[in-house]
N, C-alpha and C positions, 0 to 999 in steps of 0.2 A: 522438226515438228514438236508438239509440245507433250507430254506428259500423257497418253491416253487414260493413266490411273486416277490423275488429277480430273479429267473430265468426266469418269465415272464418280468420286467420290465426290469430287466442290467443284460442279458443274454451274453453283454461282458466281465462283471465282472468274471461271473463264467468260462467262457472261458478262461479268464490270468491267473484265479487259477487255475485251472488244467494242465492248461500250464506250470506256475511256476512248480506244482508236478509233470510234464512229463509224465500225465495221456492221455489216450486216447481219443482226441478231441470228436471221432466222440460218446461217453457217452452223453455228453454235447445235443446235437442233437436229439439223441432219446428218450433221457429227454423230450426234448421241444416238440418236436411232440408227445411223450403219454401223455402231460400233454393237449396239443392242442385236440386229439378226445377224451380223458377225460373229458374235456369240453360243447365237439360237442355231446358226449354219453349223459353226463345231462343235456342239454339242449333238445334235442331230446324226454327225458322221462320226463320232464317237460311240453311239448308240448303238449305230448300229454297226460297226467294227467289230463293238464287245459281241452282237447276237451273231455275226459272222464268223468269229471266233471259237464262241460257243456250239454254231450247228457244226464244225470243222471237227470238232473234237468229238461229236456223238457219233461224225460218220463211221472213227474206228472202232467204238463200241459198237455199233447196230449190229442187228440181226441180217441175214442174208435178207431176209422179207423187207426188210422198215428201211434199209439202205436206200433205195432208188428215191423215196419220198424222199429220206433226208437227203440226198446229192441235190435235187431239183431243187429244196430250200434253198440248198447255201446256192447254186448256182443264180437264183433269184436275188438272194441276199446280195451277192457280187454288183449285181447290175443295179442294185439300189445305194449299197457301198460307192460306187464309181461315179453316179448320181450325186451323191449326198458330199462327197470326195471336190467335185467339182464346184460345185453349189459356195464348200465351204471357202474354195479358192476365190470365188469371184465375190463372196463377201466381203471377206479379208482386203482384198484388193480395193472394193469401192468406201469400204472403212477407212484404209491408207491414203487415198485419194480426201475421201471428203476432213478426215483429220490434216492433211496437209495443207487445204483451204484456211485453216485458222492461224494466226499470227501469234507467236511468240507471247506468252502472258507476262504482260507488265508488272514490273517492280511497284506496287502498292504506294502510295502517296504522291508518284509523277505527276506533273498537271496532266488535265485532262484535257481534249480539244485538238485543233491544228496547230499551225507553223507558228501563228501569233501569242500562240497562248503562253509559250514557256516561262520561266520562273527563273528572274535571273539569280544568280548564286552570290556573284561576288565582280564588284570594279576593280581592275589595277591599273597602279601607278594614273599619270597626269594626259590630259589630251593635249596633244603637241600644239604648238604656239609658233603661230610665225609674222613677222613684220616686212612681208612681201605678198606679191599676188603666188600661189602656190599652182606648182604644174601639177598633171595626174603622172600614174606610173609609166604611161607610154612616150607620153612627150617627155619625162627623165630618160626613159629609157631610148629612144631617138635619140634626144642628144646628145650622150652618153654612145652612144652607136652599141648597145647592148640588148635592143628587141629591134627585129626588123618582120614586122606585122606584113608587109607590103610585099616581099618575097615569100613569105608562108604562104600567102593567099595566093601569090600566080606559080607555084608549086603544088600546093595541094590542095586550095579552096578556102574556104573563110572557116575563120576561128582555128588556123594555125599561122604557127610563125616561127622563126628563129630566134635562136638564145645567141649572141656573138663576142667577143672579148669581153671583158667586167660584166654585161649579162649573165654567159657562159662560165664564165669560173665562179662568180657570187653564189649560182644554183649547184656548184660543186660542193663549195667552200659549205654551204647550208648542208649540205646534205650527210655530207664527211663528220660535221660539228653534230649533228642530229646521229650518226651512227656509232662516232664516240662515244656519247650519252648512252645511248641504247647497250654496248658492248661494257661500260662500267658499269648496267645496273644486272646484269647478267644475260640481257639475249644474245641469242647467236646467229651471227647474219645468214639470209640467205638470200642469191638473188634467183628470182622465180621464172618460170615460166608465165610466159602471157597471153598464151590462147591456153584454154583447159576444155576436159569434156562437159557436152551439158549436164552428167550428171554431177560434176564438181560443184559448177553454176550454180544447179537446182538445191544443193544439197545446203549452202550457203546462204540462201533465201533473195536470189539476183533473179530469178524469172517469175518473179509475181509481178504485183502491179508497176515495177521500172523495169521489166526487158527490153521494151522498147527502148532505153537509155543504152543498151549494151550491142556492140556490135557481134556478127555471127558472121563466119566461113561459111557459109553449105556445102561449099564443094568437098571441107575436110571435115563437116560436124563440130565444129571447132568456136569457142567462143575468145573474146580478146577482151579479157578483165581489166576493170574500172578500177581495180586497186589490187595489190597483194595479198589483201586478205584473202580473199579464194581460193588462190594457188595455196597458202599458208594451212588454210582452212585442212583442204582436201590434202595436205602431206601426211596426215598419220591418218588419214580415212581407212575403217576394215580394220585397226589396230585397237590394241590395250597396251595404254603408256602409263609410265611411272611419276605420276606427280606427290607420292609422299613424303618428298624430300622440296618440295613445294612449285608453284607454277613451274613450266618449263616455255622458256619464250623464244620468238623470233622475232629478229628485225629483219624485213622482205626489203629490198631494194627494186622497185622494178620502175620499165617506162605505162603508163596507165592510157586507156581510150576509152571515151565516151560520146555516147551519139549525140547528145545535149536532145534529147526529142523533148520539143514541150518548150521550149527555153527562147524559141525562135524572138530575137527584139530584146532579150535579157543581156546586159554585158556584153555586148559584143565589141566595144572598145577596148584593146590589150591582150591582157591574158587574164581575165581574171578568171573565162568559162570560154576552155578551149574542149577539143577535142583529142588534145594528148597530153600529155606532164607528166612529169618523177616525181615519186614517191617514195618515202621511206614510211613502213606500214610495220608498225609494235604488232604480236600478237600472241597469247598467252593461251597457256592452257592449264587447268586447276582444277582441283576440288570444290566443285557446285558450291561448300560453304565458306570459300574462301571468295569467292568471284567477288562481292561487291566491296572487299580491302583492296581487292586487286585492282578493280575498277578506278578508285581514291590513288592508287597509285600509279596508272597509268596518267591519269589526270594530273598528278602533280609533275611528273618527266615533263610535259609537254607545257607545264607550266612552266617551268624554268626554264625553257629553251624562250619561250617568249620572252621574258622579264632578261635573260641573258642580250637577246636581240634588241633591249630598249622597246617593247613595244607596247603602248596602252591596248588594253582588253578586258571583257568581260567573258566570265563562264554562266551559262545558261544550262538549264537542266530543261531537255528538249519534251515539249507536250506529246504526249502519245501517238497522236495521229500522225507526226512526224518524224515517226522513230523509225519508218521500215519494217519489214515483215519478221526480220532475226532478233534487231534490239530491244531488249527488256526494258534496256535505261540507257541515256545516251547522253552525256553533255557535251556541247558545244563550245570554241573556245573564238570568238571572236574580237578582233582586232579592229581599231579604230582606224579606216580610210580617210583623210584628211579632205582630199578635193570631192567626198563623196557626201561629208558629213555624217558618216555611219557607222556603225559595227558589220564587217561584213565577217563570216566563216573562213576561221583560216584551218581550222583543224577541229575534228570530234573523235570521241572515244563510246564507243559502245561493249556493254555487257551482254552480252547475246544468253547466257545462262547454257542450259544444255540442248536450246534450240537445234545451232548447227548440231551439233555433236552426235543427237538421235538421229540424223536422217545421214549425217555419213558412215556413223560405227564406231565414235572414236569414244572407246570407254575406258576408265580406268577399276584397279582391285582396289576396295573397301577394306577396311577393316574384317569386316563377316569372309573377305573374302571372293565374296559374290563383287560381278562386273557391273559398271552401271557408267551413263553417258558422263564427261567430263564437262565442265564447264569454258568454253571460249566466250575469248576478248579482245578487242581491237583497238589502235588507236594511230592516228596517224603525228609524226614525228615532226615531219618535214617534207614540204611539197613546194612547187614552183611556184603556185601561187602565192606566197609568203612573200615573194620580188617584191609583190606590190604594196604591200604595207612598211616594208623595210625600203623599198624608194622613194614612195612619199613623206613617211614621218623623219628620214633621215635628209631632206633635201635641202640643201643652200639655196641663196639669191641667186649664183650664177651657173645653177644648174646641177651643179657637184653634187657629190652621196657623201655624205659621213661614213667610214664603214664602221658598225657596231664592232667593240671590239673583243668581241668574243670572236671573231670572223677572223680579224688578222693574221694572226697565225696561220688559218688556210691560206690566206691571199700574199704568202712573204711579205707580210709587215705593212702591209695597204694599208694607209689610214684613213684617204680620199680618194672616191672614184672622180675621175676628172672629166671635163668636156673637151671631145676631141675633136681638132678640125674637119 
């Protein structure tokens, strides 16, 4: 959640950010007023503590006579205390609630708007060129016999599939290459758990307006996260870690699910919007004032696995409205689809600031001393869907993949993925 001092002291700040996210003003508001008799609640049961206190101490001065009155106050004062004790709890509580309604306050200058609005940053490298009619990544992938869509579906339903020879080791080979990187800039792998409790979920900002996109056990309470960060998020939850010696990062390895809710008719050709995939998920933990270097460098890691992979792209600095309930700031790294003619999302990085971090407890020692929320960040490395960009802009006349050769060495010396009878 976001700063309750910030929304007592620049309560306009928080207003232009939800503005920016074209969130409903009037959240802002009832924010400020449950935090306001929240307030007025403990202070109220504070009040009267101290006169409960006070008549407690006259009882052993009193006179034999004046005792009885005084016992009858304070035991009156009790029952106003237990009152006023209560009262303050259920403030408290509907304060926490209505401040948890508000979204993450945006990093100042982001565009403002939905999905369309962003502000691209920067083009790299050339759009690939070809003097053939070009396949998409499924039909490479067919006949290559490395996605087979067609057994995913009468196994377990539409928008899965399997990964099978050169499909199967390529999404290795990426992924190994992605955690070397990760492991030279200093994280430390982990692989995670994939169902977490809902208060991990909640604590990471996944059951707002996209819970529906995440799938839920009821029988075990149990949630199956859309990515690592989660699991990553909630590993030092209830803790005070040491980041004066600077960020402390993990790279998450895990398998990802999502419901696609909402998506029904989008991409349902391949893999480009399934309902399972690997992931390798960066994720940082720092010094609030360092978060947005950190940010800059999360984004260039992920830049260089692309430009390593041969692949044209653009970064985009994602409009507000499009950021999600945690990120501050979010860029986008998308890559050029060939048979699609587009930039599609291969990978983003979000600054979450000390969103998560208030609502799970993960804080670090200041200078002063005194504890205060850390700053997390996310970024993803390397995911499945990356096949598709690296199948198409890598494809020959007769089918074949060029393997980037940043890859080879995963794949013993592959230079060509071949068409197999």
């Amino acid at each position: 959640m976001i700063d309750p001092q910030v929304l007592r002291d620049n309560p306009d700040q928080v207003r232009r950010s939800q503005a920016a996210r074209g969130n409903d003003p009037a959240l802002v508001e009832a924010a400020i007023e449950a935090d306001a008799r929240r307030r007025a609640a403990i202070s109220d049961y504070e009040s009267l503590r101290a006169e409960q206190n006070a008549a407690s101490k006259r009882v052993a001065a009193a006179s034999k006579e004046d005792k009885p009155a005084i016992l009858a106050e304070v035991k009156e004062l009790a029952g106003r205390v237990k009152t006023a004790e209560q009262a303050a709890k259920d403030a408290d509580h509907a304060s926490a609630e209505a401040l948890g309604r508000i979204q993450n306050l945006i990093i100042e200058g982001i565009p403002e708007g939905g999905e369309e609005n962003f502000a691209t940053l920067k083009v790299v490298g050339e759009k690939p060129a070809f003097d053939f009619d070009v396949r998409d990544h499924l039909e490479i992938g067919e006949g290559l016999r490395a996605i087979d869509v067609k057994r995913g579906t009468k196994v377990s339903g539409a928008r899965f599939y399997y990964l099978r020879g050169i499909g199967a080791r390529l999404e290795l080979a990426l992924m190994t290459m992605a955690l070397d990187k990760a492991l030279a800039n200093g994280f430390t792998m982990l692989t995670t758990p994939t169902l977490v409790k809902p208060e991990i979920m909640a604590g990471t900002g996944f059951l707002g307006e996209h819970a529906d996109e995440v799938y839920f056990v009821p029988g075990q309470d149990l949630y199956l996260t859309g990515t690592s960060e989660v699991a990553l998020a909630g590993y030092h939850a209830d803790e005070i870690i040491d980041v004066a010696d600077g960020p402390v990062r993990y790279a998450g390895w895990s398998t990802c699910y999502r419901s696609e809710a909402g998506s029904y008719g989008k991409d349902t050709r391949g893999i480009i919007r399934v309902h399972q995939f690997n992931k390798l998920e960066m994720f940082s933990y720092c010094d609030p004032a360092e978060a947005e270097a950190e940010h800059e460098r999360l984004l260039g890691w992920q830049e260089e696995m692309l430009q390593e992979l041969g692949l044209h792209y653009r970064v985009i600095d994602t409009a507000a409205g499009d950021l999600g309930s945690s990120a501050a700031r979010k860029f986008d790294i998308e890559a050029w689809v060939p048979t699609q003619g587009a930039y599609r999302e291969l990978t983003s990085t979000s600054n979450c600031t000390t969103f998560q971090a208030r609502r799970l407890q993960t804080r670090f020692r200041g200078e002063s001393g005194k504890t205060a929320p850390v700053a997390t960040l996310n970024g993803t490395l390397a995911t499945t869907r990356w096949l598709v960009a690296i199948l198409e802009t890598h494809q020959r006349a007769d089918g074949s993949v060029v393997i980037p050769a940043s890859l080879r060495p995963y794949l013993g010396g592959l230079e060509v993925a071949e068409v197999t009878a």
